[in-house]
C-alpha positions as CSV (number, residue, x, y, z in Angstrom):
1,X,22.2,15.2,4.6
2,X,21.7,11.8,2.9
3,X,18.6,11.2,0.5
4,X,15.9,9.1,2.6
5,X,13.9,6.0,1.6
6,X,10.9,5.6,0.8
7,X,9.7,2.1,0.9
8,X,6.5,1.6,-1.4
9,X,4.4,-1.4,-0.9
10,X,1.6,-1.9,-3.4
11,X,-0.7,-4.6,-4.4
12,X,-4.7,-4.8,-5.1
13,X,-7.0,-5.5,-2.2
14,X,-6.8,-8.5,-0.2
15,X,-2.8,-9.2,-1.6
16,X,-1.9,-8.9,2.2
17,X,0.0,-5.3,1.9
18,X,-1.1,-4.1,5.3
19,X,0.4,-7.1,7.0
20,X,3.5,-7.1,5.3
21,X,4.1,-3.0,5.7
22,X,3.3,-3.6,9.3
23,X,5.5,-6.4,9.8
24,X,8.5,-4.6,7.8
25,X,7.8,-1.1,9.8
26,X,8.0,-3.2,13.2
27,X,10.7,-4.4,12.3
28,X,12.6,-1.9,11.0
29,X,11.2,0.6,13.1
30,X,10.2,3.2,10.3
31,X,6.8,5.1,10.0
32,X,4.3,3.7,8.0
33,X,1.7,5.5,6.3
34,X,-1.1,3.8,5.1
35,X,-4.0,5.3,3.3
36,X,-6.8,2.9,4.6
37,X,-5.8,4.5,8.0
38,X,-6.2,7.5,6.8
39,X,-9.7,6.8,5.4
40,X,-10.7,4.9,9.0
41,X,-10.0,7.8,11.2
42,X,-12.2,9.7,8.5
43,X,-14.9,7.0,8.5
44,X,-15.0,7.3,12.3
45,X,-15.2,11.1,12.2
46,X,-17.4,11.9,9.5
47,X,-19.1,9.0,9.0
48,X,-19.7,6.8,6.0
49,X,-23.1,6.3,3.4
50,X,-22.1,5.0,0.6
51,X,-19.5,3.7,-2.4
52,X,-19.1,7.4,-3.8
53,X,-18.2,8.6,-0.2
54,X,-15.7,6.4,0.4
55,X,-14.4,6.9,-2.8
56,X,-14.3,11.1,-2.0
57,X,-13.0,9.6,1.6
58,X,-10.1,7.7,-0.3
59,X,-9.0,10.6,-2.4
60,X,-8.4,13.0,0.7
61,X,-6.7,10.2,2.7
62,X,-4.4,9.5,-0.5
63,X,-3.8,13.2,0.0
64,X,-3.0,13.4,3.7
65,X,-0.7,10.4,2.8
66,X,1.5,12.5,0.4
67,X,1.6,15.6,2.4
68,X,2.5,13.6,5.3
69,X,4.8,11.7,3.8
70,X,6.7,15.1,2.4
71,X,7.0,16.1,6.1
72,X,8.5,13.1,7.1
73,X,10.9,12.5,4.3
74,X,11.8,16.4,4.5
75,X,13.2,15.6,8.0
76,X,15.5,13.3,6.7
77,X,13.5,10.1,7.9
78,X,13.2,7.2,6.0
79,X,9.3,5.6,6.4
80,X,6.9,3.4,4.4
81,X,3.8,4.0,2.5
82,X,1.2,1.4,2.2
83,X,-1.6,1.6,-0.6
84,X,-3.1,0.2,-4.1
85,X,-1.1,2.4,-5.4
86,X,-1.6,3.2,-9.0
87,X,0.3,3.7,-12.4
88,X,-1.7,6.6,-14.2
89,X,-2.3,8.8,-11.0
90,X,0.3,8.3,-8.5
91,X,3.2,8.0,-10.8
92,X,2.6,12.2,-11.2
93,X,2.3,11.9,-7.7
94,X,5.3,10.2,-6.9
95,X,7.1,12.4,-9.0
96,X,5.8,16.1,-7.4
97,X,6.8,14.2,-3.9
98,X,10.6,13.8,-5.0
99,X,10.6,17.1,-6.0
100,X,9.7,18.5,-2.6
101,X,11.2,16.1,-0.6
102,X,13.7,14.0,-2.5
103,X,13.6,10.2,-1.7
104,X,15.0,7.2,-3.0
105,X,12.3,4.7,-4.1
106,X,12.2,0.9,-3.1
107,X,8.8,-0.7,-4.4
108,X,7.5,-3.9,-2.7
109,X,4.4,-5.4,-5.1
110,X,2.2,-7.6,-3.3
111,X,0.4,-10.2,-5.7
112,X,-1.5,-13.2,-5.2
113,X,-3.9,-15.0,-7.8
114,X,-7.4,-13.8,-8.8
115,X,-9.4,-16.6,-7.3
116,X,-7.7,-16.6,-4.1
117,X,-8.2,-12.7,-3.4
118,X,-11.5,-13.2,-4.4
119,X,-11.5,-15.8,-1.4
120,X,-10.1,-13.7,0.8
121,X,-12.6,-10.6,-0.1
122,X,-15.5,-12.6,0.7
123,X,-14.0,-14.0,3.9
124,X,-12.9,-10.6,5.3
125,X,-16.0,-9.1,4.6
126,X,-18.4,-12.0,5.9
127,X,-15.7,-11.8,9.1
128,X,-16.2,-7.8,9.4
129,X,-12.1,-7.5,9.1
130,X,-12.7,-4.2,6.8
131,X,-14.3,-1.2,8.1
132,X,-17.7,-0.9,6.8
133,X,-17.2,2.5,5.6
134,X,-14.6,1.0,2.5
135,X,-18.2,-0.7,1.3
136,X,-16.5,-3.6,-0.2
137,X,-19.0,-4.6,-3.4
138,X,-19.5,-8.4,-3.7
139,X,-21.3,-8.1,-7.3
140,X,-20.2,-10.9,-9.1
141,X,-19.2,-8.3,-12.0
142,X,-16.6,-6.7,-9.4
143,X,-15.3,-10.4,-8.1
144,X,-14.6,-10.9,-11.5
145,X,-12.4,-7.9,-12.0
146,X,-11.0,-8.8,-9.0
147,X,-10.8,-13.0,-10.5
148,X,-9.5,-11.6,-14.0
149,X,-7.5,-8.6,-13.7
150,X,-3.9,-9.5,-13.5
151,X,-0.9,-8.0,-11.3
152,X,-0.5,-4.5,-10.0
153,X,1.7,-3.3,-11.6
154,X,4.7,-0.9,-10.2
155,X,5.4,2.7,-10.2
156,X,7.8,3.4,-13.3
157,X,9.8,5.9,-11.0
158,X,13.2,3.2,-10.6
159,X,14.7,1.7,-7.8
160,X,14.8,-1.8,-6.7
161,X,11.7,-3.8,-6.7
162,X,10.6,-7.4,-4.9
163,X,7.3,-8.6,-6.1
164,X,6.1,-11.0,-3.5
165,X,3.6,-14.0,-4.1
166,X,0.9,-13.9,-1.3
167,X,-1.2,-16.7,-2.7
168,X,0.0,-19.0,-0.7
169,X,0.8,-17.4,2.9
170,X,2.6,-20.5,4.2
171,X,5.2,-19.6,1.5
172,X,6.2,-16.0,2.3
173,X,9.7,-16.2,3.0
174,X,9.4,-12.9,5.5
175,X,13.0,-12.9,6.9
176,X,14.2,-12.7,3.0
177,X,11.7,-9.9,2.4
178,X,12.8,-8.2,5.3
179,X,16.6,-8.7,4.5
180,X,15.9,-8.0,0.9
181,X,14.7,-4.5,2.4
182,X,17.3,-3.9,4.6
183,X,19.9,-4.6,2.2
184,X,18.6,-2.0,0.0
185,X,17.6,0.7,2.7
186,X,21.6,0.1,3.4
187,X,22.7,0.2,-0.3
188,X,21.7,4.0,0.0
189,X,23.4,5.2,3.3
């Protein structure tokens, strides 16, 4: 049986990596996984109070990811995982995944510049476009994280990677990022 993918799309809050997962798992017709689903379905279940609880919310959801994730890519079936994912605790994870269910990585990192996801925070949040129960801080000490903090920055578990540029929206090539993906997903058939 040949090694599935597992497509990785990463980026900070507000870098647009839910649109482009969902746009790439239309397309190529692969499950996506994303862990702000996961914490949604929670939210509407079990409620939400408070930046604690969604942070408890966030850790099970990350862990529903992974397990589901290791079902799917067990079965032989190539999907896509969408979250901030992050260097010091999801490169172990990553790594216990692979050696339950082995997978071939291919890492798209979503960046865009601080004062632009700043904008976009504000605006999606002023909009309601986030679930309430994520309790998105405005404090100007956390917009300037968010202003100041620099580029995710990718797993250190190999395979290609495409770091895509959201600042500018009107610039995303999306046929080359979706041809850039297929041509890797078929480098490893």
């Amino acid at each position: 049986m040949q090694i599935p993918a597992l497509i990785i799309i990463t980026g900070y809050p507000a870098t647009g990596k839910t649109t482009l997962s969902r746009a790439l798992a239309d397309s190529l017709r692969l499950p996506l996984l994303s862990k702000d689903t996961f914490k949604e379905l929670m939210f509407d279940g079990l409620g939400w109070s408070d930046r604690e609880w969604s942070r408890r919310i966030g850790s099970t959801a990350i862990s529903l990811l992974y397990h589901t994730a290791a079902t799917i890519l067990s079965s032989g079936q190539s999907l896509i995982v969408e979250s901030n994912f992050r260097v010091d605790l999801d490169t172990p994870r990553m790594q216990r995944l692979q050696a339950i269910a082995p997978f071939r990585p291919i890492q798209i990192r979503c960046v865009a510049q601080g004062e632009v996801l700043v904008e976009r925070i504000i605006s999606r949040v002023a909009l309601g476009q986030r679930h309430p129960g994520h309790c998105d801080d405005m404090a100007p000490a956390d917009l300037e994280v968010v202003r100041t903090r620099g580029d995710i920055e990718p797993l250190p578990i190999g395979g290609p990677l495409l770091t895509v540029d959201t600042t500018v929206p009107a610039l995303i090539d999306s046929h080359a990022i979706l041809e850039w993906t297929r041509a890797q997903l078929q480098s490893i058939e």
